[in-house]
C-alpha positions as MATLAB code, in Angstrom:
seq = 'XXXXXXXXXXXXXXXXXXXXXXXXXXXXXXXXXXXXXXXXXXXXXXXXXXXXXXXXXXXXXXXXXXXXXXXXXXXXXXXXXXXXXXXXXXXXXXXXXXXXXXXXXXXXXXXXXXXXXXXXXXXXXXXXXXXXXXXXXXXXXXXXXXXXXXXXXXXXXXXXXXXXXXXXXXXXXXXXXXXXXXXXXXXXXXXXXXXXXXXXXXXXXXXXXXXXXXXXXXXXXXXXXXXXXXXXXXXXXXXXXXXXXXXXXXXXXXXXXXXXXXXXXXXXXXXXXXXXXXXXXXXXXXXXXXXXXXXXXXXXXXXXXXXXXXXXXXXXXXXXXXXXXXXXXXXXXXXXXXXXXXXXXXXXXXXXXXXXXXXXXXXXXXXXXXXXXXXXXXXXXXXXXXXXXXXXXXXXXXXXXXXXXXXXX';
ca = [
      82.361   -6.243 -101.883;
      82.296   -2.537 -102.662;
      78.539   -1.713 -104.273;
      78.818    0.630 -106.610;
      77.668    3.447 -106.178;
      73.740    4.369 -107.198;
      73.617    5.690 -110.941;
      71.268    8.330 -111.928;
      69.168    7.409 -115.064;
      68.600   10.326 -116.555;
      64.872   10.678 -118.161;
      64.567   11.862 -122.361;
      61.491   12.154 -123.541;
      61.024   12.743 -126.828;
      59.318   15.586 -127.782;
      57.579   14.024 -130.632;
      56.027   10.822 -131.178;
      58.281    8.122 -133.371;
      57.459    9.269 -137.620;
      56.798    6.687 -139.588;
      60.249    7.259 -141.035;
      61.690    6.247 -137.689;
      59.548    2.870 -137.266;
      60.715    2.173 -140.201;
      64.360    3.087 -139.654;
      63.845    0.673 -136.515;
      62.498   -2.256 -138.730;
      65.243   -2.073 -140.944;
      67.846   -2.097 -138.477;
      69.221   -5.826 -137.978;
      72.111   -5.449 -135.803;
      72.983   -2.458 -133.450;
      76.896   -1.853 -133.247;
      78.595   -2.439 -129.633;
      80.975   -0.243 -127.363;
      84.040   -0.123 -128.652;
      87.745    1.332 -127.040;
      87.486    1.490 -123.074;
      89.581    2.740 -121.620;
      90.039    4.316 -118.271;
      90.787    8.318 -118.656;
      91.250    9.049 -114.794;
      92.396    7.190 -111.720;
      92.778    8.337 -108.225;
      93.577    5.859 -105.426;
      91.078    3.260 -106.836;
      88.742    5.666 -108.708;
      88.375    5.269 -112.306;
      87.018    6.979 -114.667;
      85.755    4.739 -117.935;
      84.976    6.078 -121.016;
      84.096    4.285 -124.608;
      83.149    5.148 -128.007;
      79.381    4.004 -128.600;
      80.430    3.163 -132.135;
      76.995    4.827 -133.141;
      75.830    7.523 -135.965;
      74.669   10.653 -135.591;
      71.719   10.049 -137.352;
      70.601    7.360 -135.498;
      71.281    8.962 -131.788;
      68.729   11.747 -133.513;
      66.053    8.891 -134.714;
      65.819    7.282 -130.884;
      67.138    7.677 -127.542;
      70.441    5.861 -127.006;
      71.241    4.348 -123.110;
      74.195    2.499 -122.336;
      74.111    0.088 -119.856;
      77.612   -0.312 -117.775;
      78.291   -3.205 -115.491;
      81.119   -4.559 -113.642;
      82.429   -7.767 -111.269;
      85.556   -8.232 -109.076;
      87.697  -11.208 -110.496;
      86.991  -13.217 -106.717;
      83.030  -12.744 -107.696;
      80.474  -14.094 -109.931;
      78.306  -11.215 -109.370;
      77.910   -7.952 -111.635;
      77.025   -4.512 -110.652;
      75.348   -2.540 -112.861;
      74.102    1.171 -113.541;
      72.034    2.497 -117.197;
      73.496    5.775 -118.127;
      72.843    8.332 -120.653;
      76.658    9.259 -120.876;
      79.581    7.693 -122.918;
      81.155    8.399 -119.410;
      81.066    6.684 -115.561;
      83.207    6.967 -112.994;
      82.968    5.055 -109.793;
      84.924    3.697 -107.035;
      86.819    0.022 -107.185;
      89.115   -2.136 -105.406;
      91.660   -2.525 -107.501;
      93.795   -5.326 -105.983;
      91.039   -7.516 -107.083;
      91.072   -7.030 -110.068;
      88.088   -5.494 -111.964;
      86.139   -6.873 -114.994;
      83.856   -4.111 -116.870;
      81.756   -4.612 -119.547;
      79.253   -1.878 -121.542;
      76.503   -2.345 -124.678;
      74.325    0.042 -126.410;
      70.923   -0.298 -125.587;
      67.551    1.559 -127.964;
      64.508    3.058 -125.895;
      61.475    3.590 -127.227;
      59.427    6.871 -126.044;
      58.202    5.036 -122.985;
      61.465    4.153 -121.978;
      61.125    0.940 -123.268;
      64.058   -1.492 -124.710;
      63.138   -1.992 -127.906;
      67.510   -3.020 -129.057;
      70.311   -4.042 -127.359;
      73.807   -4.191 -128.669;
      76.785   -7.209 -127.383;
      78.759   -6.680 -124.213;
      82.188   -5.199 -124.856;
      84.185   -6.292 -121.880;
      87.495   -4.544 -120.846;
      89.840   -6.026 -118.163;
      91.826   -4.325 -115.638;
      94.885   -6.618 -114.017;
      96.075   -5.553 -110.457;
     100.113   -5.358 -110.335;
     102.449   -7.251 -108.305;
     102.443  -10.386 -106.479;
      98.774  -11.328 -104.532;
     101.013  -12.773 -101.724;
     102.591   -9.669 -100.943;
      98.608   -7.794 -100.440;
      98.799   -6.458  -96.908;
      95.902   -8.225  -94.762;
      93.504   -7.162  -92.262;
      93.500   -3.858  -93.105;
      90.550   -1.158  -91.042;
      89.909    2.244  -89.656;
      88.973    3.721  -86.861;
      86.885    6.772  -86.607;
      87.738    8.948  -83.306;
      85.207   12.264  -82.958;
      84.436   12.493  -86.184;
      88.123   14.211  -86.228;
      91.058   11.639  -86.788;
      91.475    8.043  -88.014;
      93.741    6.055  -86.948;
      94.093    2.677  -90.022;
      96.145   -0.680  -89.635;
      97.151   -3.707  -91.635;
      99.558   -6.912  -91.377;
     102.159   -7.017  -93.615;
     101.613   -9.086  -97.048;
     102.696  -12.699  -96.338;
     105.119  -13.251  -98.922;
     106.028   -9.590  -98.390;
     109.980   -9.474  -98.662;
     111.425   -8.253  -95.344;
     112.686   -4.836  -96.574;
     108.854   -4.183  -97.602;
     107.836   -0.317  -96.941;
     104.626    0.522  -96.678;
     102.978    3.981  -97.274;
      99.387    5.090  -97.255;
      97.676    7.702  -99.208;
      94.057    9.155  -98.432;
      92.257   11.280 -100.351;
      89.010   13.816  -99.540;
      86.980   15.915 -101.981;
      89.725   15.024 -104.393;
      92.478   16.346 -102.575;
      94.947   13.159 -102.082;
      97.087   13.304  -99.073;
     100.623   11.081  -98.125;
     100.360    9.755  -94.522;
     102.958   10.719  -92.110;
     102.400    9.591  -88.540;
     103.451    5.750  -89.052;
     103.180    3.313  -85.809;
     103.529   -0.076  -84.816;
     100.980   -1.858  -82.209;
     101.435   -3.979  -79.441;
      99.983   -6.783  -82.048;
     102.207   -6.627  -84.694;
      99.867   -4.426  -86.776;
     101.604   -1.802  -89.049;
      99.578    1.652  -89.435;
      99.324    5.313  -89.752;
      97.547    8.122  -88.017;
      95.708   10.922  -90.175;
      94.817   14.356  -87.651;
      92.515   15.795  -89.501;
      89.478   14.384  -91.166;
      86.004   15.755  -92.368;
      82.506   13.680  -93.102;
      82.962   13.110  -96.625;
      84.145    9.452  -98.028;
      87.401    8.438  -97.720;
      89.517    6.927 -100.477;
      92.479    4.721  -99.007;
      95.604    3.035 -100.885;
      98.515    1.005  -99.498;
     101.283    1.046 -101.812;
     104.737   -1.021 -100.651;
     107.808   -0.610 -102.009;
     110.724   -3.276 -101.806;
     114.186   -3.728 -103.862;
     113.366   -6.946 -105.095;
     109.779   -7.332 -105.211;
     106.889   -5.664 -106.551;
     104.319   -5.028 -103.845;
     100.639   -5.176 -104.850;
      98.969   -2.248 -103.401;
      95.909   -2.011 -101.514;
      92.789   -0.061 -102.533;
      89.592    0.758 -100.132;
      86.701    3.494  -99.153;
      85.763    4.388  -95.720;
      82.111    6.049  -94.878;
      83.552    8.267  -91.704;
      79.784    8.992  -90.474;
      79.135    5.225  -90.382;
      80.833    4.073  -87.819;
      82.543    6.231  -85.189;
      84.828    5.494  -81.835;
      84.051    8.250  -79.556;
      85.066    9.681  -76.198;
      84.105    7.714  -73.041;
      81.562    9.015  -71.131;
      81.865   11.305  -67.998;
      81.096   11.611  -64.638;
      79.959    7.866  -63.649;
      78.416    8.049  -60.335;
      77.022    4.784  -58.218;
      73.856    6.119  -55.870;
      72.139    4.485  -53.000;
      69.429    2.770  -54.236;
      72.034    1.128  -56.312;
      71.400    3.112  -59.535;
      74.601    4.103  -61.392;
      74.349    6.827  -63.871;
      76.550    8.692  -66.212;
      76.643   11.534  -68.602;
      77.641   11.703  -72.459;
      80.961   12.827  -73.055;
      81.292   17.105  -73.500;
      81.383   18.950  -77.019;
      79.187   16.865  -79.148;
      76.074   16.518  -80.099;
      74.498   13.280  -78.643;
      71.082   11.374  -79.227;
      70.711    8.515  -76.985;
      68.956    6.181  -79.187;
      72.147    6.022  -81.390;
      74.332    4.515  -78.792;
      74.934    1.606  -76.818;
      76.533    1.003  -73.378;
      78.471   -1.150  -71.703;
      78.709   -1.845  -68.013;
      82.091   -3.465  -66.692;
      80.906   -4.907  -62.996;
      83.659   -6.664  -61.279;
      82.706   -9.704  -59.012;
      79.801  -10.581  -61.092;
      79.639  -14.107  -62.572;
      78.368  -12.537  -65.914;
      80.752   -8.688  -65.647;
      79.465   -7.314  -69.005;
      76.221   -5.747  -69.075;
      74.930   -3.903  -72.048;
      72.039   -1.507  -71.845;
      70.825    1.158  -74.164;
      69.953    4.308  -71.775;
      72.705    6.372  -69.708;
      71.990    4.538  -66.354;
      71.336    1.172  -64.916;
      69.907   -0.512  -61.538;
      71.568   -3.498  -59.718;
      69.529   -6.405  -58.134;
      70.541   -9.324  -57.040;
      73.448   -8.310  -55.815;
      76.029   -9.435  -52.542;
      75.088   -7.075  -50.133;
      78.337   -7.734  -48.615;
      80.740   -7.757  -51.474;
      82.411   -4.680  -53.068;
      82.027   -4.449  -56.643;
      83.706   -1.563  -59.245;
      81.309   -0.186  -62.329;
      83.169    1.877  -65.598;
      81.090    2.587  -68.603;
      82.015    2.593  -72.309;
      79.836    3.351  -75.872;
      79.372    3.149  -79.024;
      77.587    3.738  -81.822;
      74.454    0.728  -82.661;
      74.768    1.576  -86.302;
      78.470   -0.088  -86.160;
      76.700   -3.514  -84.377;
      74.338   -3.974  -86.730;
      77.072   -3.127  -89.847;
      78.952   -6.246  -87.473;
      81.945   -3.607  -87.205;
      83.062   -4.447  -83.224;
      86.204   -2.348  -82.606;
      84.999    0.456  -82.047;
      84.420    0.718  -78.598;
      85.217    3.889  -76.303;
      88.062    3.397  -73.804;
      86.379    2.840  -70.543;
      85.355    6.147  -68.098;
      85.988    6.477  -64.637;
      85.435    3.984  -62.240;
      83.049    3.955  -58.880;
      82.478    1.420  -56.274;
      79.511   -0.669  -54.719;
      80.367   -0.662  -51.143;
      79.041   -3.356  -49.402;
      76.529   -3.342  -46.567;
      77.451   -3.703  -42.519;
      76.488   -7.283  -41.808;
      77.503   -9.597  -39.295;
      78.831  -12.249  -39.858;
      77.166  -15.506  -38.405;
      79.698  -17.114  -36.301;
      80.488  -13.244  -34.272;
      77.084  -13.182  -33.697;
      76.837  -16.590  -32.239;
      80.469  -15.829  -30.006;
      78.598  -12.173  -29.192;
      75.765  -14.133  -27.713;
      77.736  -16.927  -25.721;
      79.247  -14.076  -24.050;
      75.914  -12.012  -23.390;
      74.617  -15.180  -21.804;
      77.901  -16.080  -20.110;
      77.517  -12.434  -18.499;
      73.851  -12.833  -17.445;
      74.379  -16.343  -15.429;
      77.374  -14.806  -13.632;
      75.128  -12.029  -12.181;
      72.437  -14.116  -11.411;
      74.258  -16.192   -9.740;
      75.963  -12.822   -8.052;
      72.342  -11.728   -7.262;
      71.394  -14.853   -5.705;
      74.536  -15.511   -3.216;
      74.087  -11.396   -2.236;
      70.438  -12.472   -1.040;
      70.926  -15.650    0.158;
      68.663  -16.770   -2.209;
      70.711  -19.946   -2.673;
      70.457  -21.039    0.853;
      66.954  -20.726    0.875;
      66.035  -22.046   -2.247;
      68.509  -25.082   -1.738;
      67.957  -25.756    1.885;
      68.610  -30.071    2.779;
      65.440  -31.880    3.713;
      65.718  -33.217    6.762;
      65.781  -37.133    7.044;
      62.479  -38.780    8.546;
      64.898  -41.609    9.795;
      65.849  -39.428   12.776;
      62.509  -38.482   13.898;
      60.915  -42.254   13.487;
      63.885  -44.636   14.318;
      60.513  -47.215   15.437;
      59.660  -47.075   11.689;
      62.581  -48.219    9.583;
      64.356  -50.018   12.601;
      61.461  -52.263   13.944;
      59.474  -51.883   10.837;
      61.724  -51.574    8.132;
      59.538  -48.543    6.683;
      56.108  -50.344    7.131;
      53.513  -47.228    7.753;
      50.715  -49.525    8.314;
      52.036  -52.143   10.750;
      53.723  -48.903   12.363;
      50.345  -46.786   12.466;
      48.397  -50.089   14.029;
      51.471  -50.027   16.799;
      49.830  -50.037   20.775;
      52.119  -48.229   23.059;
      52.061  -49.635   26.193;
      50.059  -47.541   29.043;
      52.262  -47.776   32.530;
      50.249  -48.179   35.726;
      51.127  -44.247   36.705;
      49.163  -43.597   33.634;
      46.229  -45.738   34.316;
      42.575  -43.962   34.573;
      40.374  -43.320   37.835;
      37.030  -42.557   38.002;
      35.395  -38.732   38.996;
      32.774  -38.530   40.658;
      31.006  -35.228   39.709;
      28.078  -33.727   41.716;
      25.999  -31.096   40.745;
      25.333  -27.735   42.516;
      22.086  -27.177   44.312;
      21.402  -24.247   42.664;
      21.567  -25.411   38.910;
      18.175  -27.621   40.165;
      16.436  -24.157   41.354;
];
């Protein structure tokens, strides 16, 4: 619901303290006359100007100061806004299509700005036209630069099919007829305006159809609330795995006002949102390639839960992946290696006759000591014990030795 806008209570204070006339004047009075004949004197694409007669005297708006105190509500709305002004006069801003209820009563101050009276409401009602089916739905704006809008809506549901729709827009009181019409890829009917400045927007949807009357559509944009801008520019990915990027050119920026989003492909979780112009990876796949683009917006639209406003994305860069091996080549690399080193070893050895050495038979003690394991049957100890026989040829004699005469001298 539209607030209305803030009213301006203008401060009287009487130059001189009540007389005694006027207390008296004030005890006397029983019943203080309401409001009467609203009735709306102006209105511009949903801005109305109200104006009553305060059904007062002179006299007594020269006795005491005289507020009036003006409220309205929305038919959909149990709620009323509500300003105290000094003027038979307000104008404000209203959605008409839902309908508008306003109501306004005399009200007696004393010197302190104290109520001291107050007068009955008198209400005034004002109906929207045409049929509440045919209201166009899902109506909103988008901001681009500061410099163009582009606005879209769905067709009224009970809209007959020969329905035409036209927008008007209006700036610093100069109303405007939208040309550029479009259709989007959703269905959405809409209109784009070139050329926009900061100051609020008044928007109404009027349809026209031959058999039909086509409730228009009445609204306000703020175009400093909530902006879409350019993408930003010149994303690079560095080595330490730090990607940065740069505001987009010909405006002025301040990075606490904006909020980025990182698209990473080939992460479980690809959106990242981060608040300063750069960002680190860890935890990352060394060997997997992943692609980064960047877009922004402005925080003030997230917190005002306005989402569509998003920059198209910026240029795109890549996380190469590192030069690994994989497992299974190393462990066929290092078959071979091995493979390799046995066959010249093996080359090595038969050059140098290594083999032969190192692999000579032992020779068999069967054909040295044939008494031993034929007679018996591998028995050292019966073998060892064994008395060859001594022939006759062999037999001892006895020496006689005699000493030399001289070895007695």
């Amino acid at each position: 619901m539209f607030q209305l806008a803030h009213c301006i209570a203008i401060s009287f204070v009487l130059t001189t303290a009540l007389s005694d006339g006027n207390l008296e004047f004030l005890a006397n009075l029983t019943e203080l006359n309401p409001p009467t004949n609203i009735t709306v004197i102006n209105r511009e694409l949903g801005e109305l100007t109200f104006a009553w007669n305060d059904n007062l005297s002179e006299d007594m708006k020269r006795r005491i100061d005289v507020r009036y105190l003006f409220e309205y509500k929305y038919f959909d709305s149990h709620d009323w806004e509500h300003c105290r002004i000094q003027h038979t006069e307000n104008e404000d801003t209203f959605e008409l299509h839902r309908g508008v209820s306003v109501r306004v009563k005399n009200v007696l101050l004393d010197r302190k700005q104290v109520t001291v009276k107050e007068s009955n409401w008198t209400v005034e009602e004002i109906e929207p036209s045409g049929d509440p089916e045919t209201l166009i739905s899902n109506f909103s704006c988008i901001v681009y630069n500061h410099s163009s809008m582009n606005c879209t809506w769905r067709k009224g549901r009970k809209a007959p099919t020969d329905t035409q729709y036209t927008m008007y827009y209006s700036q610093n009181k100069n109303t405007r007829q939208c040309t550029q019409y479009f259709m989007d890829v959703c269905g959405m009917q809409g209109c784009h305006v070139d050329h926009i400045d900061i100051e609020e927007i008044l928007i109404c949807v009027k349809g026209s159809s031959n058999s039909r009357t086509i409730r228009p559509y009445y609204t306000k944009i703020d175009p400093t609330s909530c902006v879409t801008y350019s993408p930003p520019v010149n994303l690079k990915v560095l080595q330490n795995l730090t990607v940065k990027w740069d505001m987009p050119p010909d405006e002025d920026y301040y990075n606490d006002f904006f909020e980025f989003e990182l698209n990473v492909s080939g992460l479980d979780v690809p959106l990242i949102t981060v608040d300063e112009p750069n960002y680190v990876f860890v935890n990352i796949n060394p060997t997997k390639r992943y692609s980064v683009k960047v877009r922004m917006r402005s925080k003030y639209c997230k917190k005002a839960k306005i989402w569509n406003n998003w920059s198209n994305w910026s240029n795109e860069d890549f996380i190469e992946p590192t030069q690994s091996f994989n497992s299974f080549w190393v462990l066929i690399i290092l078959a071979i290696i091995v493979t390799l080193a046995l066959l010249l070893l093996l080359f090595a050895f038969k050059r140098c006759k290594v083999l032969e050495t190192v692999f000579k038979p032992i020779p068999d003690p069967r054909k040295k000591f044939k008494t031993l394991f034929e007679e018996y049957n591998g028995d050292f100890q019966n073998w060892i014990n064994y008395q060859i026989p001594i022939s006759k040829a062999d037999e001892c004699h006895p020496v006689v030795i005699e000493e030399s005469p001289k070895a007695e001298a």
